[in-house]
MMTF fields as JSON, N, C-alpha, C and O atoms, coordinates in Angstrom:
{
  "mmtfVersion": "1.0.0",
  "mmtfProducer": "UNKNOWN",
  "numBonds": 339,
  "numAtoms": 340,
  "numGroups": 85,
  "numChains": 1,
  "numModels": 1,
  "chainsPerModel": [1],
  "groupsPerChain": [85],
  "chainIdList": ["A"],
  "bondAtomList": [4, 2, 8, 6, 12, 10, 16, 14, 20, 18, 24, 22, 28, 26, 32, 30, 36, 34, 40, 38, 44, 42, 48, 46, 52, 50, 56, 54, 60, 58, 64, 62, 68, 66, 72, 70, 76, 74, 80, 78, 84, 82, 88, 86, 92, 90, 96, 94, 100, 98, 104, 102, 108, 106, 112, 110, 116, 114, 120, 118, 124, 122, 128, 126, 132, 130, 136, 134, 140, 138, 144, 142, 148, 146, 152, 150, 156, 154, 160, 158, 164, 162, 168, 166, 172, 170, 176, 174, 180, 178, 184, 182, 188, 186, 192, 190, 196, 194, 200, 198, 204, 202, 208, 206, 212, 210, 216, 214, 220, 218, 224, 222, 228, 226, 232, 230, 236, 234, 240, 238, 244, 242, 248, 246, 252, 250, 256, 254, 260, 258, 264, 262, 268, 266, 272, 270, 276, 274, 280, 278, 284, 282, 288, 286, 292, 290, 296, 294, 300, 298, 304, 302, 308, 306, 312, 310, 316, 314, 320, 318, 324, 322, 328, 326, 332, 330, 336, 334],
  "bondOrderList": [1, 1, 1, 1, 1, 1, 1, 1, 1, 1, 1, 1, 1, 1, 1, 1, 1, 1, 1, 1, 1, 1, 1, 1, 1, 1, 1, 1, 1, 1, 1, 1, 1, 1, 1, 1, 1, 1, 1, 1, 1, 1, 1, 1, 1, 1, 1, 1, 1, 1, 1, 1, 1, 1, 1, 1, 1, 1, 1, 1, 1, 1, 1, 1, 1, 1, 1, 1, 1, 1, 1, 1, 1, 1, 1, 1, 1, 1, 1, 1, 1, 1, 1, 1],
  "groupList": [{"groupName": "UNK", "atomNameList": ["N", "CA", "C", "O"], "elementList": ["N", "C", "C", "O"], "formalChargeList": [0, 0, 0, 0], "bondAtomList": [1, 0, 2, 1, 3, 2], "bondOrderList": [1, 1, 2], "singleLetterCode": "X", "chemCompType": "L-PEPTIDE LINKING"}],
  "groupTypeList": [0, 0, 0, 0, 0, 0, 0, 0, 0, 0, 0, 0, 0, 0, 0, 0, 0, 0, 0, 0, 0, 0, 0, 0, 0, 0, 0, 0, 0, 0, 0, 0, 0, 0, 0, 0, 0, 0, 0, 0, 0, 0, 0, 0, 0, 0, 0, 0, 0, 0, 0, 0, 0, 0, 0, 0, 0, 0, 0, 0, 0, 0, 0, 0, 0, 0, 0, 0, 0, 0, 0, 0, 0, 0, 0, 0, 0, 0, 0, 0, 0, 0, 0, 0, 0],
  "groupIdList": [1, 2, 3, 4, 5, 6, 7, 8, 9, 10, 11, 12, 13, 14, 15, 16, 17, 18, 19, 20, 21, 22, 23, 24, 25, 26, 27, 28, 29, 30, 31, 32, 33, 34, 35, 36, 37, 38, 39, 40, 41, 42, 43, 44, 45, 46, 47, 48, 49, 50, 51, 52, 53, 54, 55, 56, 57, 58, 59, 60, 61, 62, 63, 64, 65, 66, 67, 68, 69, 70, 71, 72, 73, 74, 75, 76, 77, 78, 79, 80, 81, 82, 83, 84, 85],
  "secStructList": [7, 7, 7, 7, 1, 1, 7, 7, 7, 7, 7, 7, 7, 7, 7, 7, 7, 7, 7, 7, 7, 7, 2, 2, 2, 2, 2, 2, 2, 2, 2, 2, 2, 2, 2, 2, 0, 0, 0, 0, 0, 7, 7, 7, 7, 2, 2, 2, 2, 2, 2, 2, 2, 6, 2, 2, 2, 2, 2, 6, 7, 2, 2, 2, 2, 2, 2, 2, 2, 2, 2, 2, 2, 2, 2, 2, 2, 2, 2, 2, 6, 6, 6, 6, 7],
  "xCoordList": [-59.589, -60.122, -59.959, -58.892, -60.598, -60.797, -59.825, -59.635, -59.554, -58.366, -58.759, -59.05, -58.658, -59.073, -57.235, -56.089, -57.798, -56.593, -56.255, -55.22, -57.188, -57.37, -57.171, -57.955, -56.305, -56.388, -57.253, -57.504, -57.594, -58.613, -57.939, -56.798, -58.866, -59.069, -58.683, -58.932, -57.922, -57.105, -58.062, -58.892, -57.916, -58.982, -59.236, -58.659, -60.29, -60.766, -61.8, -62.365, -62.215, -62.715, -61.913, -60.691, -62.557, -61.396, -61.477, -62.115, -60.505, -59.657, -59.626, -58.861, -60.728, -60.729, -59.584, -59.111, -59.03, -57.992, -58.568, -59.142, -58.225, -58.339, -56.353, -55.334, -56.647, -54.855, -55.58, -56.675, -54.086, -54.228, -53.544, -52.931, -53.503, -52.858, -52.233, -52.6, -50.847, -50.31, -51.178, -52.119, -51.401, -52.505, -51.731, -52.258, -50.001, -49.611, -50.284, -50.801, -50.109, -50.75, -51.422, -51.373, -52.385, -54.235, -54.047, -54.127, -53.844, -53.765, -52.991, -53.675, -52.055, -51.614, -52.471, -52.447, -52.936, -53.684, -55.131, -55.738, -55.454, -56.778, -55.907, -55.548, -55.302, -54.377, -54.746, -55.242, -54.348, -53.863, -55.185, -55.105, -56.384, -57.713, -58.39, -59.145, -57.871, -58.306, -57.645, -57.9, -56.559, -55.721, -56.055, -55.979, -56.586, -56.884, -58.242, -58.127, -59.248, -60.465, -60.093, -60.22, -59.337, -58.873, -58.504, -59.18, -57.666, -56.858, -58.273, -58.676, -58.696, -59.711, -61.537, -62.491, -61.58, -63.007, -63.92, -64.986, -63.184, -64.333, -63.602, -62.485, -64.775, -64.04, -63.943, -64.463, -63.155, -62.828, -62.771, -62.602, -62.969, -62.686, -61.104, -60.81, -60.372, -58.469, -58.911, -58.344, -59.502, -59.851, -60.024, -60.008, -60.369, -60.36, -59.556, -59.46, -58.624, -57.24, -56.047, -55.058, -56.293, -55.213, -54.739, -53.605, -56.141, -55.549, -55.035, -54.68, -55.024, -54.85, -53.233, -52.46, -52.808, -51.727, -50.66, -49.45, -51.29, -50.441, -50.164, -49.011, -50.941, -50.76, -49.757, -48.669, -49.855, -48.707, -47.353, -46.222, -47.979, -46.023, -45.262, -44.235, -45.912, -45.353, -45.16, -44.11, -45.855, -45.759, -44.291, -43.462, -44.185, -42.649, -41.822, -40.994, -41.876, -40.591, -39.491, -39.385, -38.637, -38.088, -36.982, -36.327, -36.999, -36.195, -37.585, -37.433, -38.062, -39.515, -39.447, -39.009, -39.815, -39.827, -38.481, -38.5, -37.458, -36.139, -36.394, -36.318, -36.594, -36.549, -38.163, -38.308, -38.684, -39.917, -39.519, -39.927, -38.818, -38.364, -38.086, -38.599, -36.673, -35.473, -36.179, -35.512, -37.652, -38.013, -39.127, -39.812, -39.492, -40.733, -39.304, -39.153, -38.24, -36.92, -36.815, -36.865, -36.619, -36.368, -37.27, -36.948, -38.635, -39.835, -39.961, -40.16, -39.859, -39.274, -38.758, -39.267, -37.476, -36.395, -36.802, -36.644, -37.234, -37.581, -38.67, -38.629, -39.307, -40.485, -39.657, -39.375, -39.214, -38.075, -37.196, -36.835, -36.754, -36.179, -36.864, -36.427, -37.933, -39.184, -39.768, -40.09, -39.82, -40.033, -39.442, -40.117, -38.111, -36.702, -37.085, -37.332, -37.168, -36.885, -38.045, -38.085],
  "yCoordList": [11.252, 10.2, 10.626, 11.212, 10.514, 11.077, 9.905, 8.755, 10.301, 9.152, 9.489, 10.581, 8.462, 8.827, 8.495, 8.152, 8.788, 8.519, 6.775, 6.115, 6.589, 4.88, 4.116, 4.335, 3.177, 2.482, 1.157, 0.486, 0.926, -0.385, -1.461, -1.864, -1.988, -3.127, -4.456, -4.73, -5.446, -6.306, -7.432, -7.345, -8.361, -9.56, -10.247, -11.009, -9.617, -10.178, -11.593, -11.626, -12.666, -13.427, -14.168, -14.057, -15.135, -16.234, -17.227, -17.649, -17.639, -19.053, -19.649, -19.384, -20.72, -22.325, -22.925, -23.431, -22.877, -23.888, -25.046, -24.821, -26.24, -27.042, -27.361, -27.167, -27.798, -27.836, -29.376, -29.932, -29.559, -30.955, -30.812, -31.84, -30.249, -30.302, -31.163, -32.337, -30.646, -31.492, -31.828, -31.038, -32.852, -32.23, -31.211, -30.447, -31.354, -30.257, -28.702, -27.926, -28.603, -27.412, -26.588, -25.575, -27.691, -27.518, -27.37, -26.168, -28.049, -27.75, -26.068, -25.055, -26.028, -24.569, -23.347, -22.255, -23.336, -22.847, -22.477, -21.406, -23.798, -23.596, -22.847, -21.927, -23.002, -22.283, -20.624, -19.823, -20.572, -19.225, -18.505, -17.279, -19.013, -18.742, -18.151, -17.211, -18.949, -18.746, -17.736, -17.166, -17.555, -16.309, -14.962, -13.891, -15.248, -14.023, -13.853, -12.961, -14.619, -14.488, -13.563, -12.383, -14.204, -13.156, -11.965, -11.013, -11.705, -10.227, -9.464, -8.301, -10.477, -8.85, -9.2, -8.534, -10.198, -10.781, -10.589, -9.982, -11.307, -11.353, -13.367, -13.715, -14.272, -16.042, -15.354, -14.36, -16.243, -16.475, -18.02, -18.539, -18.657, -20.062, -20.431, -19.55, -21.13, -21.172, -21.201, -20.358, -21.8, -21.497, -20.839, -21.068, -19.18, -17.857, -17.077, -15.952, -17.82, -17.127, -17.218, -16.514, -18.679, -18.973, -17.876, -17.445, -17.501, -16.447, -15.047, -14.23, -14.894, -13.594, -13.644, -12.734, -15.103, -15.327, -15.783, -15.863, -16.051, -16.509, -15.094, -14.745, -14.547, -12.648, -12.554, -13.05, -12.047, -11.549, -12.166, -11.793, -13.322, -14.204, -13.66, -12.982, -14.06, -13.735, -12.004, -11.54, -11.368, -9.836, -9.417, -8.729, -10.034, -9.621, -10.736, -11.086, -11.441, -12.421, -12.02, -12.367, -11.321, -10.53, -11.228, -10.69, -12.349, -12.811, -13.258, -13.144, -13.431, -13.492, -12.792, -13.046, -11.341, -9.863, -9.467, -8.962, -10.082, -9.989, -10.734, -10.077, -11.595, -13.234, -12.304, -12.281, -11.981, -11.733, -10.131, -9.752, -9.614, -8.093, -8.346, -7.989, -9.452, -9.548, -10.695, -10.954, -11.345, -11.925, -10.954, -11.439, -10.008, -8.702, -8.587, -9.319, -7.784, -7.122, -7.841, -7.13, -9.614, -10.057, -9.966, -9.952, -9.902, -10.185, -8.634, -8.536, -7.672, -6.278, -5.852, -5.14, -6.355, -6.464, -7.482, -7.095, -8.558, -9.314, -8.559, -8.779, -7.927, -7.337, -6.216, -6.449, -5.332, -4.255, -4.724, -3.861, -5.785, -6.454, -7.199, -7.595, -7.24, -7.626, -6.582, -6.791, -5.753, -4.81, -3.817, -3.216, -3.781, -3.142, -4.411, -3.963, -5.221, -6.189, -5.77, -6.397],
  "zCoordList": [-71.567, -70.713, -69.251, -69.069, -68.336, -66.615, -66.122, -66.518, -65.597, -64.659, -62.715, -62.228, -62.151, -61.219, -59.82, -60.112, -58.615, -58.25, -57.763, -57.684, -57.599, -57.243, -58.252, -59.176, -58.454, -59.674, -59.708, -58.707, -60.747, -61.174, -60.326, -60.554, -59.14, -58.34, -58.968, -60.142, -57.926, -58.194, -57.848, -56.943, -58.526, -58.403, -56.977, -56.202, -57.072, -55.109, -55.16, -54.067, -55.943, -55.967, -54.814, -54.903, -53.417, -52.927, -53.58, -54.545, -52.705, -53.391, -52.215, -51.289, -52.254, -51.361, -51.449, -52.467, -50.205, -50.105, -48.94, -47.874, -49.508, -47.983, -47.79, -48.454, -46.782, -45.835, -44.767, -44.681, -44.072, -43.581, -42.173, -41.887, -41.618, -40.019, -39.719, -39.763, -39.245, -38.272, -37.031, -37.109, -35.556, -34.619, -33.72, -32.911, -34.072, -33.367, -33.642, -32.838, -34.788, -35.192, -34.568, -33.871, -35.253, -34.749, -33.196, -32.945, -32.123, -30.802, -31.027, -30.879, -31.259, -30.785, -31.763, -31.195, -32.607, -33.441, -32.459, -32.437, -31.643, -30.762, -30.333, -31.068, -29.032, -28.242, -28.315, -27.523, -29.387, -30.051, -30.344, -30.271, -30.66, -30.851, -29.118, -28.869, -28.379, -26.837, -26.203, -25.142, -27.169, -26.207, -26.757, -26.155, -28.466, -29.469, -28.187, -27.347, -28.17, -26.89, -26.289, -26.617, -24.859, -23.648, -24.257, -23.868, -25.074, -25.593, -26.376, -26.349, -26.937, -27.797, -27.382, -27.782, -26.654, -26.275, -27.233, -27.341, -27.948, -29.6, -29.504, -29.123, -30.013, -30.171, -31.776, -32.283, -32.203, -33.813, -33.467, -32.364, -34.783, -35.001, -35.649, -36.457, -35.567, -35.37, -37.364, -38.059, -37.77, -39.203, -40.021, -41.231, -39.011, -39.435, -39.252, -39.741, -38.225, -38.586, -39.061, -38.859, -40.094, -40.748, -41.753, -41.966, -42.4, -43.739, -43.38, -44.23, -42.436, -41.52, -41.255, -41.554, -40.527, -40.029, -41.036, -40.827, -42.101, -43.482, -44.227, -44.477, -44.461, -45.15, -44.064, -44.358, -42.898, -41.99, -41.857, -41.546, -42.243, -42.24, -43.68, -43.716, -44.646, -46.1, -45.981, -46.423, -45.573, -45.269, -44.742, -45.338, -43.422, -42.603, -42.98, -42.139, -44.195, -44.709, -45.437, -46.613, -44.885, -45.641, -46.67, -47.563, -46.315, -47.921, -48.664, -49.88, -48.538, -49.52, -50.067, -51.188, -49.751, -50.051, -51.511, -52.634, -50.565, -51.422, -52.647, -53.685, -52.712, -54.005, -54.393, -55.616, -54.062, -54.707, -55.591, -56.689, -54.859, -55.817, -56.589, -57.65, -56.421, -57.729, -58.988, -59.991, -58.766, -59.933, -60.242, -61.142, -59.932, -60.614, -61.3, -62.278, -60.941, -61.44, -62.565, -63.568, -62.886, -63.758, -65.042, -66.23, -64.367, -65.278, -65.959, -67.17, -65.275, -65.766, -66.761, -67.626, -66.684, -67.618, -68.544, -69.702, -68.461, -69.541, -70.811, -72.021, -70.302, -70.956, -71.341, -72.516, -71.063, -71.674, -72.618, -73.419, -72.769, -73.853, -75.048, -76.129, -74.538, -75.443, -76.438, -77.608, -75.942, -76.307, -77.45, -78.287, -77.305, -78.218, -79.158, -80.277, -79.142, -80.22, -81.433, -82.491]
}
């Protein structure tokens, strides 16, 4: 069988979420849309950069990261024991 070096693609369909704002939010969210403006002079809408700014938070969360290792680790080991049996 040919094997290639890229492995078979991970499910890219999105996923609609709606969300509910604080109006604090939303004001600094504009905020933050007007300043992305000045810095790269491209507008985005504060709506297009939620999913952007949510990947990057969960990304550098490093107890996320941690609690997220040690339950792959568990689910790991669970299936390795599944397995012998």
């Amino acid at each position: 069988m040919t094997t290639l070096k890229l492995c078979k693609l991970p499910d890219r369909t999105p996923v609609k979420l709606s969300i509910v704002l604080d109006p604090k939010v939303m004001v600094s969210l504009s905020e933050y849309a007007d300043v992305y403006l000045r810095i790269y002079g491209e507008e985005v809408a504060p709506a297009d950069l939620i999913p952007f700014m949510l990947s990057s938070f969960l990304d550098t969360d490093k107890g996320f990261q941690k609690a997220r290792r040690k339950t792959a680790e568990r689910s790991s080991d669970r299936g390795a024991q599944n397995l012998e049996a």
